[in-house]
N, C-alpha and C positions, 0 to 999 in steps of 0.2 A: 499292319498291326505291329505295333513298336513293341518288345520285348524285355526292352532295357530298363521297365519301370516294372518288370515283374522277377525280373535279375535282382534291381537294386533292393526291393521287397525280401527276398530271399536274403540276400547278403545284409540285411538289418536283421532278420530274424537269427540268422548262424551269431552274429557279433553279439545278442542280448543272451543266447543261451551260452554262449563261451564267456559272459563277464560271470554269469550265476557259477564258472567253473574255477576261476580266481585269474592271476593276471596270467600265468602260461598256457594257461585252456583261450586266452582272449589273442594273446602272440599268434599261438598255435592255427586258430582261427583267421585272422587277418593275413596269415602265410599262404592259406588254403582256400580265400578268396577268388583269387587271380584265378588260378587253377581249373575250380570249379566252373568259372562264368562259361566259358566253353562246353561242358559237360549238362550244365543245367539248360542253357538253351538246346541243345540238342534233344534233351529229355522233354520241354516245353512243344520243340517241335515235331516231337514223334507224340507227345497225347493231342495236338492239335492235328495233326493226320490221321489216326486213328477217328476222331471226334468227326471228321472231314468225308470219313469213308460209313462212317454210322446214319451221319445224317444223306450222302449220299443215298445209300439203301431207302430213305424214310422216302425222297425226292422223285423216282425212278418215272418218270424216264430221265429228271435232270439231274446234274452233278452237282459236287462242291468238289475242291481241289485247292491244296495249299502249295505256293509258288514259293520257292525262296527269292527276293528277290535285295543282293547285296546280302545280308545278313538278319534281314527281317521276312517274317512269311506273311506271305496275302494270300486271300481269298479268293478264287475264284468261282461265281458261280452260275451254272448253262439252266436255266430254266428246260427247256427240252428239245425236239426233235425241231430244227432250222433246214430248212430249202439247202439244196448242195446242186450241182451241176453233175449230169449223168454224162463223163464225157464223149462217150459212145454216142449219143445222138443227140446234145447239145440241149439237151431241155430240164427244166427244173424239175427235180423229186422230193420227195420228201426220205430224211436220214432211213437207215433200214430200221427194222424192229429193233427196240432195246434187247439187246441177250438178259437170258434171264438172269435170274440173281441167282446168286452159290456160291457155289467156293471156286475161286480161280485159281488155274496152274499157271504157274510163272514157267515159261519158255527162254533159251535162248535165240537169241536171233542173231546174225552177221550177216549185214548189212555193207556193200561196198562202199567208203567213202562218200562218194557222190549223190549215193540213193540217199543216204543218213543225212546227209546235207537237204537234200530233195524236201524229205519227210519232216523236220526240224523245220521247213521253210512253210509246208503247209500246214501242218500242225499251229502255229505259230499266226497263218492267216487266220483261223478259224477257231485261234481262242483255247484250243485246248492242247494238252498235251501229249507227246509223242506217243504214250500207250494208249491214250483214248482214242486218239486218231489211227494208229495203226487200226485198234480193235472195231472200229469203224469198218475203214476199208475192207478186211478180211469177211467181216460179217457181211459188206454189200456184196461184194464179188460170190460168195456163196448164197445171198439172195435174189441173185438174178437168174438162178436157176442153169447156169452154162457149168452143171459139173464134167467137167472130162473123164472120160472112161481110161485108166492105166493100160497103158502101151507095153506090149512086149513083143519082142522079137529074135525067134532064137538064129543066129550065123550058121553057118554051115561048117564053118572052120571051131566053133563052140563058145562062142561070144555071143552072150546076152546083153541086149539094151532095156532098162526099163523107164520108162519117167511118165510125164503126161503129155497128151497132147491134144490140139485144139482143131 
């Protein structure tokens, strides 16, 4: 989706209400062109993600997802759940259950170099983006039913180990 004719659109509308202003409202104007074109696409492409994530909800199980790509956003859109490889025993399934709809919490996550590299790489086979594909993965692994029970163990010298384990 090109952008540039709805920039250009904007910056004819600013130049006709700055001549109704006389000729230093029109200077004024043409100084704050430049400026703006950066500020306005950004605003374009945050109601087109917005618009992206609405109609996503309407789609459910499939997505829409807006890519920036160079300076223009595209569309992306997953009609719904696609065959994946369980790699565990090498046979095709079908994606887990869509997580419900609601309000999501953003997390942070740190990732080592190489894994982010990893995940960027598979995301990227399979068309979607790095937070849909994590949120993927996270959702299968807790639908296979393998939750581990939290490990503790207290030292004898007063050292506790906690984490999980398999």
């Amino acid at each position: 989706m090109k952008l540039g004719r709805y920039v250009d659109d904007l910056h004819r509308h600013l130049a006709v209400a700055a001549a109704a202003g006389g000729e230093d409202a029109e200077r004024l104007a043409q100084r704050l062109i430049a400026p703006l074109d950066a500020a306005t696409r950004l605003v374009l492409l945050e109601a087109l993600s917005a618009a992206a994530g609405e109609i996503t909800l309407a789609l459910t199980p499939g997505s829409v997802e807006v890519r920036l790509r160079g300076n223009e956003p595209e569309f992306v859109i997953e009609a719904g759940a696609a065959p994946t490889r369980d790699a565990d025993r090498g046979e095709a399934t079908a994606d887990p259950q869509p997580v419900e709809d609601g309000p999501a919490t953003r997390t942070t996550l740190r990732l080592p170099d190489q894994v982010k590299a990893r995940v960027d790489e598979a995301a990227s086979r399979e068309g979607v983006s790095v937070n849909t594909w994590l949120v993927r993965a996270v959702t299968a692994e807790l639908d296979r039913g393998r939750h581990p029970a939290p490990v503790t163990r207290e030292g004898t010298a007063g050292q506790r180990l906690k984490g999980w384990a398999r």
